[in-house]
CHARMM-style PDB file with segment names, atoms N, HN, CA, C and O in Angstrom:
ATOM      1  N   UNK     1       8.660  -4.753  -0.098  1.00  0.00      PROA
ATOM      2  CA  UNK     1       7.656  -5.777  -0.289  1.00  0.00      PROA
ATOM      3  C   UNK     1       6.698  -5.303  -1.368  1.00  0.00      PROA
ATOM      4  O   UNK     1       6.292  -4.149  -1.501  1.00  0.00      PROA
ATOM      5  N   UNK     2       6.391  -6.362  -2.127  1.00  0.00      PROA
ATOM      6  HN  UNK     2       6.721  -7.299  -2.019  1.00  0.00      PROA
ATOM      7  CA  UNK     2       5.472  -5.910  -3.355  1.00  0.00      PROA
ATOM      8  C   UNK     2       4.047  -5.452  -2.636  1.00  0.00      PROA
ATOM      9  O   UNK     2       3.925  -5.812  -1.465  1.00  0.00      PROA
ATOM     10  N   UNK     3       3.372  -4.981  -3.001  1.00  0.00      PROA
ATOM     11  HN  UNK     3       3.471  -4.689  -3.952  1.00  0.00      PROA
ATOM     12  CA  UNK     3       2.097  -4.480  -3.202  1.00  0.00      PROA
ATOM     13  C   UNK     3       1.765  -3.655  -1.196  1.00  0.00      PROA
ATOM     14  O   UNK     3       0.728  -3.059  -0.904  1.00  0.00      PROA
ATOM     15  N   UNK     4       2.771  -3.858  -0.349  1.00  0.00      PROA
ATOM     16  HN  UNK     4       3.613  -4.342  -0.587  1.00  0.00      PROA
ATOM     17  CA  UNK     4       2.240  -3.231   0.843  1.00  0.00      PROA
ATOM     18  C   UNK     4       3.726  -2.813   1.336  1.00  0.00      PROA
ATOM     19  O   UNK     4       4.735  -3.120   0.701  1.00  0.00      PROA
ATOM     20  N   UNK     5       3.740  -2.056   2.580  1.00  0.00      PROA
ATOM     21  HN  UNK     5       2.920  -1.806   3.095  1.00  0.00      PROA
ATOM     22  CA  UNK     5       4.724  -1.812   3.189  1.00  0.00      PROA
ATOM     23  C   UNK     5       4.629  -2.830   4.265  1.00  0.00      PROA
ATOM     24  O   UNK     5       3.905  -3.825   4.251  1.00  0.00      PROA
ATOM     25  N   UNK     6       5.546  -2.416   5.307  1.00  0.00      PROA
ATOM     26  HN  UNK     6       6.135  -1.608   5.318  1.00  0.00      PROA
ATOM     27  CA  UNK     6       5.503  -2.754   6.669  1.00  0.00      PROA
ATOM     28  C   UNK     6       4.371  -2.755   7.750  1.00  0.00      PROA
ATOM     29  O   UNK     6       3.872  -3.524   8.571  1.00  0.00      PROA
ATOM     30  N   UNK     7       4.224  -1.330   7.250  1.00  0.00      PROA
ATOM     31  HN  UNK     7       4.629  -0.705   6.583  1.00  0.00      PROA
ATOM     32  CA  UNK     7       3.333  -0.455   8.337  1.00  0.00      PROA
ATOM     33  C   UNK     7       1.858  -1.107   7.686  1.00  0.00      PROA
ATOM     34  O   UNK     7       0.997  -1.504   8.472  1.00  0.00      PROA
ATOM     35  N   UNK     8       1.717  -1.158   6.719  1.00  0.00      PROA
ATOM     36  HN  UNK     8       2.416  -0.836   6.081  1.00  0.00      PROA
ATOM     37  CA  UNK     8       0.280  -1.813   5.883  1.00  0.00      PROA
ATOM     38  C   UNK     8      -0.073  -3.670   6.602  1.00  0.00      PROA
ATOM     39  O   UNK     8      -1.149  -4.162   6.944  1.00  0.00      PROA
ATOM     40  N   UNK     9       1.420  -4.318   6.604  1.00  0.00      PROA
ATOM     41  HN  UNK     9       2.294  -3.919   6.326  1.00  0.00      PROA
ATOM     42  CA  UNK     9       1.933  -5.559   7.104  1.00  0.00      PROA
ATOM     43  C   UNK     9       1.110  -5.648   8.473  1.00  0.00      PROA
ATOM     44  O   UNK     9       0.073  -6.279   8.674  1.00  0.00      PROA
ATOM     45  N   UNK    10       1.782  -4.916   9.291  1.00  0.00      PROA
ATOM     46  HN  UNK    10       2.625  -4.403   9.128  1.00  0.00      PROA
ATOM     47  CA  UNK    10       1.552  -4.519  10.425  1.00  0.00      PROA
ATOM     48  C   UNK    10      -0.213  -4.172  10.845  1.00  0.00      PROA
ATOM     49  O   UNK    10      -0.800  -5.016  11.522  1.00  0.00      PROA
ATOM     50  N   UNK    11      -0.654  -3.426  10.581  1.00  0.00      PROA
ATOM     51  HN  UNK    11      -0.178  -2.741  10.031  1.00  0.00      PROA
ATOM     52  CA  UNK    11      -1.705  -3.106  10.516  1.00  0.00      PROA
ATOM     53  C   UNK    11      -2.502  -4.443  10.619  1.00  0.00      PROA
ATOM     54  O   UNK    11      -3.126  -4.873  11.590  1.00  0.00      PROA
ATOM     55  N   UNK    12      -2.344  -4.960   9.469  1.00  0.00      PROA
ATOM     56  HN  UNK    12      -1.837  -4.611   8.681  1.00  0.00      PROA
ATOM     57  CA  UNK    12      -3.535  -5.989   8.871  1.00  0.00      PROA
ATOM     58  C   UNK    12      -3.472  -7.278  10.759  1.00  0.00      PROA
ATOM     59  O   UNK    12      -4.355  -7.424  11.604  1.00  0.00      PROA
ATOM     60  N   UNK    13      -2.226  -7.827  10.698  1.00  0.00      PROA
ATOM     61  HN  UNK    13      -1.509  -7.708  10.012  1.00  0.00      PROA
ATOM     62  CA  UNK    13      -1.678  -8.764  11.703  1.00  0.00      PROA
ATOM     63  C   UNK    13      -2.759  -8.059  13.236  1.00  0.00      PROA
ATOM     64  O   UNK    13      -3.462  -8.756  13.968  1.00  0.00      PROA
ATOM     65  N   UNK    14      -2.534  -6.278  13.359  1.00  0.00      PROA
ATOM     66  HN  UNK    14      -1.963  -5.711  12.765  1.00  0.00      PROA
ATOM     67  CA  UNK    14      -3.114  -6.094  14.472  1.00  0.00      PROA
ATOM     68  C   UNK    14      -5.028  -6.402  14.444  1.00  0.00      PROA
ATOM     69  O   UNK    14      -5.677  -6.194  15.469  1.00  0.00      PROA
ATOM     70  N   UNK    15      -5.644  -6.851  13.273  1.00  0.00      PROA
ATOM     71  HN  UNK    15      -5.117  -7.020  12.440  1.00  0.00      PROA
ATOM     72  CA  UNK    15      -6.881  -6.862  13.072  1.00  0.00      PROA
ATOM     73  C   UNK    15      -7.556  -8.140  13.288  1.00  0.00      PROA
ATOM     74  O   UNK    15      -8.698  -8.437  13.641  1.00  0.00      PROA
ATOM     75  N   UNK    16      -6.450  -8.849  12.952  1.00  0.00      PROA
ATOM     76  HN  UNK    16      -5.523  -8.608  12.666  1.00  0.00      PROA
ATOM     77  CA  UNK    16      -6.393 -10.456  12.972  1.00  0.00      PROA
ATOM     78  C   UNK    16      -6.199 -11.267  14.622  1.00  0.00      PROA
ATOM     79  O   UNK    16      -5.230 -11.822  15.139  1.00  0.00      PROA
ATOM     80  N   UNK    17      -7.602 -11.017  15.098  1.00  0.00      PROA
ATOM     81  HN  UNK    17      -8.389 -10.565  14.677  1.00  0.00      PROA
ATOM     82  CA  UNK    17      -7.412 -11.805  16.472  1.00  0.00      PROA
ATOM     83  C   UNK    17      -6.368 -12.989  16.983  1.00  0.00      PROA
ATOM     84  O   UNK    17      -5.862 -12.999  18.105  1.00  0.00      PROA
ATOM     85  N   UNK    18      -6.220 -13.634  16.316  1.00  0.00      PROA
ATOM     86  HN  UNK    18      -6.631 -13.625  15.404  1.00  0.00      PROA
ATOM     87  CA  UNK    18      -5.122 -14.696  15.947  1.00  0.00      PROA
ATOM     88  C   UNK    18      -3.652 -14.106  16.001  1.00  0.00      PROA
ATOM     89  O   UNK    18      -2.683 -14.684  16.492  1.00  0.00      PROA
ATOM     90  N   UNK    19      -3.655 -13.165  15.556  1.00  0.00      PROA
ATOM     91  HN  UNK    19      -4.443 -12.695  15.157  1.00  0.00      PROA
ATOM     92  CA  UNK    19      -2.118 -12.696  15.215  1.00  0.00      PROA
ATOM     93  C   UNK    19      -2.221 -11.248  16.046  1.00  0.00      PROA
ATOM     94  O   UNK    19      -1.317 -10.558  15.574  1.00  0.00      PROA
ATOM     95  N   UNK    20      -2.792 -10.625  16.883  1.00  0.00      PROA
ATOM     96  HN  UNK    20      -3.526 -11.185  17.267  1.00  0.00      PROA
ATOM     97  CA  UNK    20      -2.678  -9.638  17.162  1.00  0.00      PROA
ATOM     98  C   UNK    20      -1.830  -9.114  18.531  1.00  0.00      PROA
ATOM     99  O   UNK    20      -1.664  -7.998  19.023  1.00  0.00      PROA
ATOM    100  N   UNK    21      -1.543  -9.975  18.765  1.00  0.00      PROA
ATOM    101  HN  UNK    21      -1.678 -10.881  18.365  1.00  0.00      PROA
ATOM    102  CA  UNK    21      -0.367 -10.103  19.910  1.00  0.00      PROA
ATOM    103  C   UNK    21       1.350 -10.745  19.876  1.00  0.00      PROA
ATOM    104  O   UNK    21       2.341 -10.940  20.580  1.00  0.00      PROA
ATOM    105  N   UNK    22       0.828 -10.872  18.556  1.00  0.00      PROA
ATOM    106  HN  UNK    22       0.023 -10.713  17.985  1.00  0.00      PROA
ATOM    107  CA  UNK    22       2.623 -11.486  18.108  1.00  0.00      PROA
ATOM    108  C   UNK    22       3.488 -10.690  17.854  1.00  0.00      PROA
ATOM    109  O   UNK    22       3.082 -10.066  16.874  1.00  0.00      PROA
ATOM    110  N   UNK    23       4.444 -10.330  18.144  1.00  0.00      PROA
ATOM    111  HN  UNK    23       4.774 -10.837  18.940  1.00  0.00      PROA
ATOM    112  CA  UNK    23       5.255  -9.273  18.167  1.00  0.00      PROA
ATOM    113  C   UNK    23       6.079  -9.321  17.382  1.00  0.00      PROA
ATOM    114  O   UNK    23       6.849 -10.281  17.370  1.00  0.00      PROA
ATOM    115  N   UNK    24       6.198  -8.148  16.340  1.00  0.00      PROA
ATOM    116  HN  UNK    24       5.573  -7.367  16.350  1.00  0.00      PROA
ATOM    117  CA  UNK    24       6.585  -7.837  15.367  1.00  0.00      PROA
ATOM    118  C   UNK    24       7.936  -6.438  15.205  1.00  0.00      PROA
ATOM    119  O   UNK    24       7.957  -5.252  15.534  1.00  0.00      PROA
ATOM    120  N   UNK    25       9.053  -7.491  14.442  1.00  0.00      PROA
ATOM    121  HN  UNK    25       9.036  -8.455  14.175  1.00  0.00      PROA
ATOM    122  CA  UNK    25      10.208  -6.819  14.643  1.00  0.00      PROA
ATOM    123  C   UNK    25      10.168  -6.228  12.852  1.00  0.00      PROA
ATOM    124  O   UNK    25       9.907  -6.881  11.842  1.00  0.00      PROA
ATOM    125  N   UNK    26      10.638  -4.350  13.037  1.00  0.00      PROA
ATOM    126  HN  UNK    26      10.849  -3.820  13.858  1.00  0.00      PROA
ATOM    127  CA  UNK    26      10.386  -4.364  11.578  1.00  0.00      PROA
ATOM    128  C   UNK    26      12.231  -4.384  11.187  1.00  0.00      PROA
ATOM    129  O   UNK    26      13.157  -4.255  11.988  1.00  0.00      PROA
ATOM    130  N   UNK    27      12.291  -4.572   9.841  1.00  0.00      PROA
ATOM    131  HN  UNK    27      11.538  -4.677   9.191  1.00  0.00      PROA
ATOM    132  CA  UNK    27      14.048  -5.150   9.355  1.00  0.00      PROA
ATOM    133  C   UNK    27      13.633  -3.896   8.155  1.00  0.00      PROA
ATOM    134  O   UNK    27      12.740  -3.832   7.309  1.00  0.00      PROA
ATOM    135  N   UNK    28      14.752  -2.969   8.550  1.00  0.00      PROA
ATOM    136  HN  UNK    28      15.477  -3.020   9.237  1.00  0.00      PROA
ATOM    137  CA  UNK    28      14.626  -1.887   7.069  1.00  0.00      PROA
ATOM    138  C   UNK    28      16.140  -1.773   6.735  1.00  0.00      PROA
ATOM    139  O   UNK    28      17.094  -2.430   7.151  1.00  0.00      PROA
ATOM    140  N   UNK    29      16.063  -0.694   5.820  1.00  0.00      PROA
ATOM    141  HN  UNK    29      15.288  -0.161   5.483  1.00  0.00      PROA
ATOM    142  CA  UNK    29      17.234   0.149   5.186  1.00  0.00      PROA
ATOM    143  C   UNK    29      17.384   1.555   5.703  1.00  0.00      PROA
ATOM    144  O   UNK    29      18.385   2.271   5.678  1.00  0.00      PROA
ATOM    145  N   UNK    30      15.747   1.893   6.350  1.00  0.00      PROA
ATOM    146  HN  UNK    30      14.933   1.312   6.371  1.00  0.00      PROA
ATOM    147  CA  UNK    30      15.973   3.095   6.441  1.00  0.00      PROA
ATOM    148  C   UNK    30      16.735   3.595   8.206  1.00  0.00      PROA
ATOM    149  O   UNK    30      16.081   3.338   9.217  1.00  0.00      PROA
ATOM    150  N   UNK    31      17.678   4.071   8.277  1.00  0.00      PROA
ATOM    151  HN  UNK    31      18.209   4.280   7.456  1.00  0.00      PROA
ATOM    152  CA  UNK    31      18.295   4.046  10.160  1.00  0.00      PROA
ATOM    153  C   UNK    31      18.009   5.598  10.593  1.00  0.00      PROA
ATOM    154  O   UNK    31      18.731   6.237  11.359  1.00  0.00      PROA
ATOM    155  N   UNK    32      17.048   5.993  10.082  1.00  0.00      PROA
ATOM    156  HN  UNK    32      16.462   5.474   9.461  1.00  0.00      PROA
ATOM    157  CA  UNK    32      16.784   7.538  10.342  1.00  0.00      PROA
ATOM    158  C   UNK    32      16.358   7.472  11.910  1.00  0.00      PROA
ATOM    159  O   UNK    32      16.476   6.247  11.877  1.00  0.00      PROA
ATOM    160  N   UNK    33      16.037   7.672  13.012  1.00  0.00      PROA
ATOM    161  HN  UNK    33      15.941   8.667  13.039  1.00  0.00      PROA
ATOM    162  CA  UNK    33      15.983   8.089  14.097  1.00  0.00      PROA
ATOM    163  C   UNK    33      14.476   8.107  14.214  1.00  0.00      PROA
ATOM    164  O   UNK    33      13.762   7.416  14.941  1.00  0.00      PROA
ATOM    165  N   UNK    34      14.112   9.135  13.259  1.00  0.00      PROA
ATOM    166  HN  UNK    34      14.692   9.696  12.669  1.00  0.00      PROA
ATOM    167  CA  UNK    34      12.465   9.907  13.660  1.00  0.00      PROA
ATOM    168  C   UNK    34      11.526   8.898  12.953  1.00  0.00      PROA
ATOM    169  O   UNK    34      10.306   9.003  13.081  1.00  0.00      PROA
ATOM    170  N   UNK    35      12.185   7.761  12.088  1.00  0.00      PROA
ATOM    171  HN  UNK    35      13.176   7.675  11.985  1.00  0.00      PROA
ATOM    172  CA  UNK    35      11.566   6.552  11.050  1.00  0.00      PROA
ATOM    173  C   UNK    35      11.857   5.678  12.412  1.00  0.00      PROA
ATOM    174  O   UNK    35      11.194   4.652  12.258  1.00  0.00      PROA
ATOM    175  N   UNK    36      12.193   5.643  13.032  1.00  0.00      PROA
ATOM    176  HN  UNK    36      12.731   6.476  13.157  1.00  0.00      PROA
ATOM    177  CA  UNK    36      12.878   4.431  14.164  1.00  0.00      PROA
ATOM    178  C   UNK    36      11.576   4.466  15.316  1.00  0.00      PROA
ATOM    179  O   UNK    36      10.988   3.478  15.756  1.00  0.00      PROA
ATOM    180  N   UNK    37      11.293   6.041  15.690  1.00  0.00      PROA
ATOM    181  HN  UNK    37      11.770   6.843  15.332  1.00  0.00      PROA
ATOM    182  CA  UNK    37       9.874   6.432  16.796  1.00  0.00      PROA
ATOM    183  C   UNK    37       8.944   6.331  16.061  1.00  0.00      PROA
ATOM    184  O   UNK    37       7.885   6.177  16.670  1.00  0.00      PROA
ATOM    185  N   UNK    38       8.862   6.348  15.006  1.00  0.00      PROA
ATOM    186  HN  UNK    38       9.722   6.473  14.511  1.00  0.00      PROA
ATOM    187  CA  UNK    38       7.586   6.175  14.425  1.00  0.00      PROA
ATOM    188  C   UNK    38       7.022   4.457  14.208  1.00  0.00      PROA
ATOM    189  O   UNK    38       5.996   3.872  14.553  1.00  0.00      PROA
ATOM    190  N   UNK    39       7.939   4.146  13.657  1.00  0.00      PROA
ATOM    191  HN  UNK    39       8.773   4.621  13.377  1.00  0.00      PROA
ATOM    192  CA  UNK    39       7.688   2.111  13.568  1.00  0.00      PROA
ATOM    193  C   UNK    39       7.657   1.907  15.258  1.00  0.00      PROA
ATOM    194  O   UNK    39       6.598   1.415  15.648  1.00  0.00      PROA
ATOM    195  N   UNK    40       8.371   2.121  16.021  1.00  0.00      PROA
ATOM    196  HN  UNK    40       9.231   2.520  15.704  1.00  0.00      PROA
ATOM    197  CA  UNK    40       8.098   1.275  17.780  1.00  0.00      PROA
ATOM    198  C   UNK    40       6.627   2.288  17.767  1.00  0.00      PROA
ATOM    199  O   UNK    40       5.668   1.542  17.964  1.00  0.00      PROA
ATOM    200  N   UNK    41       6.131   3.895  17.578  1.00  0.00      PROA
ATOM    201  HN  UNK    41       6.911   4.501  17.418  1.00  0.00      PROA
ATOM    202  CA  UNK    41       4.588   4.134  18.214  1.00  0.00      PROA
ATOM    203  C   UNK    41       3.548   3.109  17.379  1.00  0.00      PROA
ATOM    204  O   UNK    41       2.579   2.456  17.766  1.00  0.00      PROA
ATOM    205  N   UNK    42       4.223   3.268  15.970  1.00  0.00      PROA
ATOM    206  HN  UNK    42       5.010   3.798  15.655  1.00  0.00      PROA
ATOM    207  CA  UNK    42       2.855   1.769  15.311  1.00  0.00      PROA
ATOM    208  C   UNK    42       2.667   0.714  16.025  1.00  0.00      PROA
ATOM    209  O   UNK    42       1.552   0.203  15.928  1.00  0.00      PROA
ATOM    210  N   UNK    43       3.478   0.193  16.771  1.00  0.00      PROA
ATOM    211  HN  UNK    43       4.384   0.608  16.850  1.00  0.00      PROA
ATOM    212  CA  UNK    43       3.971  -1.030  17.176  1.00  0.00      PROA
ATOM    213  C   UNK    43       4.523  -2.205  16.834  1.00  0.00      PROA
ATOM    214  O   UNK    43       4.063  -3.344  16.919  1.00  0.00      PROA
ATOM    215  N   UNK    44       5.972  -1.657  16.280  1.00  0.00      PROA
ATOM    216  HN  UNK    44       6.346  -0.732  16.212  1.00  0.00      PROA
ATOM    217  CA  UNK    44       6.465  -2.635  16.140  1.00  0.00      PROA
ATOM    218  C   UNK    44       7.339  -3.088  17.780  1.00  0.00      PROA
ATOM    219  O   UNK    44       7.487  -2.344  18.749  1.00  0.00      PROA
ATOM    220  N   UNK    45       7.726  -4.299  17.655  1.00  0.00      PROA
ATOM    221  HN  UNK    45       7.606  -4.904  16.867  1.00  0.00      PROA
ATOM    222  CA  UNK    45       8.787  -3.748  19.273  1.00  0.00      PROA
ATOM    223  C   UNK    45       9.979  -3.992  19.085  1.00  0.00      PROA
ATOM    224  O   UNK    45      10.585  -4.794  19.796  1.00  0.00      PROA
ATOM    225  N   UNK    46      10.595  -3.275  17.983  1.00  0.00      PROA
ATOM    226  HN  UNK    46      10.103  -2.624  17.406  1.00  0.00      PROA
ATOM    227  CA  UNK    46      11.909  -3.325  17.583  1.00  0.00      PROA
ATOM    228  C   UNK    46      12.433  -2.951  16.727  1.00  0.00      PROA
ATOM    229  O   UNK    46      11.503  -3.225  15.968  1.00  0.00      PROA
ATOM    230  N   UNK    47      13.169  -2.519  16.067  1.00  0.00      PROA
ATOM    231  HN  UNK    47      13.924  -2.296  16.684  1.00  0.00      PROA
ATOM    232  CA  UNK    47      13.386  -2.355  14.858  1.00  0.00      PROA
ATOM    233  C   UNK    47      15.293  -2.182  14.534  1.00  0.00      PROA
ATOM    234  O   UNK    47      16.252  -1.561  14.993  1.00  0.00      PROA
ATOM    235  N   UNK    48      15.045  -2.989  13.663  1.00  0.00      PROA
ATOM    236  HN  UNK    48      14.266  -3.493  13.290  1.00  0.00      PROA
ATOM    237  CA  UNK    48      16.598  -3.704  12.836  1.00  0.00      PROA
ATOM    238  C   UNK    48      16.817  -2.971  11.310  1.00  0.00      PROA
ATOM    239  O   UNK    48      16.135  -2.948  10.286  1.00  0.00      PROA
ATOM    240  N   UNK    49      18.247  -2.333  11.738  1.00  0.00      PROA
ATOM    241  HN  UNK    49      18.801  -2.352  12.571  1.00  0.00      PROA
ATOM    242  CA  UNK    49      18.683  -1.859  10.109  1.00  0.00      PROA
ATOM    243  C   UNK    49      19.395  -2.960   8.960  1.00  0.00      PROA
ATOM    244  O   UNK    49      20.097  -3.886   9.367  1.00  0.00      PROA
ATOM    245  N   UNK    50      19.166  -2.778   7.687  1.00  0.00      PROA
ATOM    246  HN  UNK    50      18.595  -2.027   7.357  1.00  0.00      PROA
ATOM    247  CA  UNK    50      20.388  -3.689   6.760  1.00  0.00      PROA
ATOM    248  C   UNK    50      21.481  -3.155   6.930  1.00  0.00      PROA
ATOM    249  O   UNK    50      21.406  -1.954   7.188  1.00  0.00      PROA
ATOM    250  N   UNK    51      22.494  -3.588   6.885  1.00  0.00      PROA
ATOM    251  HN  UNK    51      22.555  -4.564   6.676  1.00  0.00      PROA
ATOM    252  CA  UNK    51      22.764  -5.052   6.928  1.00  0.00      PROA
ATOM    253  C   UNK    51      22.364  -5.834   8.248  1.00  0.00      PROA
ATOM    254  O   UNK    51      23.235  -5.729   9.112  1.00  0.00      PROA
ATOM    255  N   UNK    52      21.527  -6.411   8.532  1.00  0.00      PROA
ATOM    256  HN  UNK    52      20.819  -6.496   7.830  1.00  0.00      PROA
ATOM    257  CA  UNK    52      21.700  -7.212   9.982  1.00  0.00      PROA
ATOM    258  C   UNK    52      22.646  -7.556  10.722  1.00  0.00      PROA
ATOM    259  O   UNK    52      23.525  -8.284  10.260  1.00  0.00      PROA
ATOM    260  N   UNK    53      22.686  -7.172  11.873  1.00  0.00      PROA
ATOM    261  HN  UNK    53      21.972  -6.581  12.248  1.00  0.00      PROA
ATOM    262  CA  UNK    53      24.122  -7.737  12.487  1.00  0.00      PROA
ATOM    263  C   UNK    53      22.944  -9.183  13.429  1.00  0.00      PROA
ATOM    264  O   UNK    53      21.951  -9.040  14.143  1.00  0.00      PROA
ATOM    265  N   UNK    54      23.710 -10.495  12.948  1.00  0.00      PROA
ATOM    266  HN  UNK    54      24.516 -10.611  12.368  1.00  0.00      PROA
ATOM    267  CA  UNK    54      23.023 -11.788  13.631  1.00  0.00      PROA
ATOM    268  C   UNK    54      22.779 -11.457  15.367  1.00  0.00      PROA
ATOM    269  O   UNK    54      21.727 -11.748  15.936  1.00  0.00      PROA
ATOM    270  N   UNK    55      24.247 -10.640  16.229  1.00  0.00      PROA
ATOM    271  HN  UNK    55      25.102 -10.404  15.767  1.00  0.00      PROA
ATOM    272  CA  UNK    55      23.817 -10.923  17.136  1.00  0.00      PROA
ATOM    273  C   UNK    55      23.277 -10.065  17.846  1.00  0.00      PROA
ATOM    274  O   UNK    55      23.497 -10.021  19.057  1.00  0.00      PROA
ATOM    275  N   UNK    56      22.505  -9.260  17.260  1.00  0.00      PROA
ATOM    276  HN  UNK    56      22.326  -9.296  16.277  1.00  0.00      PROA
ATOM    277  CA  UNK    56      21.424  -7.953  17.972  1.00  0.00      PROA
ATOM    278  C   UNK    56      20.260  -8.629  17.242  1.00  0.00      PROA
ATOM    279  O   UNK    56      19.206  -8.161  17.675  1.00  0.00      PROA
ATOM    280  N   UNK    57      20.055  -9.550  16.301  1.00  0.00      PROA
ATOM    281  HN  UNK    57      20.911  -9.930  15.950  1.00  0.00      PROA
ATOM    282  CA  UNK    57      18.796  -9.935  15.579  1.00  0.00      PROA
ATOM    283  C   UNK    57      18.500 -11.153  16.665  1.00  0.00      PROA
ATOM    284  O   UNK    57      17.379 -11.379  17.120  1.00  0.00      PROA
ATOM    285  N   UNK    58      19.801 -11.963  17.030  1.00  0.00      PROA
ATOM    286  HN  UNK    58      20.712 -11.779  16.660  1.00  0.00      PROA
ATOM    287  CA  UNK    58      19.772 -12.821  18.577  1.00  0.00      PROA
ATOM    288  C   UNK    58      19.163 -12.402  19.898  1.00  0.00      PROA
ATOM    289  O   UNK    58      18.574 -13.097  20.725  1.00  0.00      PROA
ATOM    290  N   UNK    59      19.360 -11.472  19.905  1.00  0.00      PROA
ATOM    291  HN  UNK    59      19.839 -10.907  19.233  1.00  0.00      PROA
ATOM    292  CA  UNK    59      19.620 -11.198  21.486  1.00  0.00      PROA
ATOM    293  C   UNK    59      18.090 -10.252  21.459  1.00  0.00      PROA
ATOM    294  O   UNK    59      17.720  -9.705  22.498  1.00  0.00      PROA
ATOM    295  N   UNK    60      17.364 -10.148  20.315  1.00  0.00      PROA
ATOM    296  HN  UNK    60      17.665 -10.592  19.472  1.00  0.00      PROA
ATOM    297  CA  UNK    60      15.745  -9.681  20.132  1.00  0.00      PROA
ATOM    298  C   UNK    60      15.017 -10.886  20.459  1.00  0.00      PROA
ATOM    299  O   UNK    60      14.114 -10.932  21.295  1.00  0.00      PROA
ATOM    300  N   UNK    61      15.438 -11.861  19.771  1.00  0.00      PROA
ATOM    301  HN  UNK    61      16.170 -11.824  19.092  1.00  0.00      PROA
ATOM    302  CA  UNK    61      14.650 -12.905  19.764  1.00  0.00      PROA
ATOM    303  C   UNK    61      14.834 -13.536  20.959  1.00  0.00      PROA
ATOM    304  O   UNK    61      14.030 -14.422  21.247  1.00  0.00      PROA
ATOM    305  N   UNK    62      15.768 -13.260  21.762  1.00  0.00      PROA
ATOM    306  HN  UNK    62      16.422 -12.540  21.528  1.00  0.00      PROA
ATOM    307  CA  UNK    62      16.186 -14.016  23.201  1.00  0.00      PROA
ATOM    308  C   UNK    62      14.949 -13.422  23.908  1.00  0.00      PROA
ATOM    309  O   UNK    62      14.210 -14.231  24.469  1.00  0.00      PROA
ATOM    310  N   UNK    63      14.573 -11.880  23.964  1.00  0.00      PROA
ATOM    311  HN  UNK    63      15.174 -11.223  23.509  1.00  0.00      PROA
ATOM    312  CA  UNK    63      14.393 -11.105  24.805  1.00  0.00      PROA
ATOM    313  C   UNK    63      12.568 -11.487  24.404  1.00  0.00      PROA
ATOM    314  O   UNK    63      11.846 -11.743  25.367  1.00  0.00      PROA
ATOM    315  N   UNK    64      12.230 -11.492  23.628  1.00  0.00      PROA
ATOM    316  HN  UNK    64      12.817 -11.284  22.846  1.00  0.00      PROA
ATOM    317  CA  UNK    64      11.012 -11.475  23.102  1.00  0.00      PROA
ATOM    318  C   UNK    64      10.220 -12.799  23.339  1.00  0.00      PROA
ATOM    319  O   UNK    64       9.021 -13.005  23.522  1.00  0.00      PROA
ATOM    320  N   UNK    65      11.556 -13.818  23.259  1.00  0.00      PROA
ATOM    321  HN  UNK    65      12.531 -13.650  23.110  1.00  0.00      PROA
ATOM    322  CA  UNK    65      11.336 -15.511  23.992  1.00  0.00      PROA
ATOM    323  C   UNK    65      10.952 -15.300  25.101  1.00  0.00      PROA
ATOM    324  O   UNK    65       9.783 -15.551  25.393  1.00  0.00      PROA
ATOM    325  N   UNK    66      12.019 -14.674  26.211  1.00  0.00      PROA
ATOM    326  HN  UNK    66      12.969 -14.471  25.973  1.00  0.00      PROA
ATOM    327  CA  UNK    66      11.694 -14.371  27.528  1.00  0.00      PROA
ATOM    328  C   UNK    66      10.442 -13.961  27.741  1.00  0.00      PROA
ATOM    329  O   UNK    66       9.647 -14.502  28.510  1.00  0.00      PROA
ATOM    330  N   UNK    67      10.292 -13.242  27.238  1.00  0.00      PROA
ATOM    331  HN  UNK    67      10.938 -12.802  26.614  1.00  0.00      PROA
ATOM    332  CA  UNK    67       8.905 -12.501  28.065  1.00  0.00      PROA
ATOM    333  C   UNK    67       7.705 -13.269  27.251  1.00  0.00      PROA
ATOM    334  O   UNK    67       6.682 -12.846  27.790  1.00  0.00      PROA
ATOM    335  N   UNK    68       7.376 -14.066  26.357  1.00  0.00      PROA
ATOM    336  HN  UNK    68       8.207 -14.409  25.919  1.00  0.00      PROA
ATOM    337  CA  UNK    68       6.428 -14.483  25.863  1.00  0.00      PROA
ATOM    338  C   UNK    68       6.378 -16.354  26.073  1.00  0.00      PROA
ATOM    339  O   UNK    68       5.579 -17.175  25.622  1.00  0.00      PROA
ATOM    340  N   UNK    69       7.646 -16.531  26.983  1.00  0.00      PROA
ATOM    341  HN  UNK    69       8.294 -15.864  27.350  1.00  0.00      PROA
ATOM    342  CA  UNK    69       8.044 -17.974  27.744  1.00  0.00      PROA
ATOM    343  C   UNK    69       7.366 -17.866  29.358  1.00  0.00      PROA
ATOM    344  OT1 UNK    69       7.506 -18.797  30.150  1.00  0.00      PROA
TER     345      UNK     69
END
């Protein structure tokens, strides 16, 4: 993303009363493990490598429906 990362993304959304409870899935390139604990302690509540596979990007959004239904 031009001018911020994720984690910058992220940040701003948690400041924003409005948006600070919306749950945020991060979508990278990077599938490192210790990059994986670090984005879920920021808080993301998920995190997806490229290429996306549709039905693990499904079955987030099922789960994230659920509990916010």
């Amino acid at each position: 993303m031009p001018g911020m990362d994720g984690y910058q993304v992220l940040e701003v959304l948690k400041t924003d009363t409005k948006l600070r409870d919306t749950p945020v899935v991060a979508i990278t390139a990077n599938a490192v493990t210790k990059e994986v604990k670090h984005g879920k302690a920021a808080g993301f509540v998920d995190y997806l490598t490229k290429p996306i596979d549709i039905d693990q990007f499904g079955a987030i959004l099922d789960r994230l429906l659920e509990t916010e239904g």
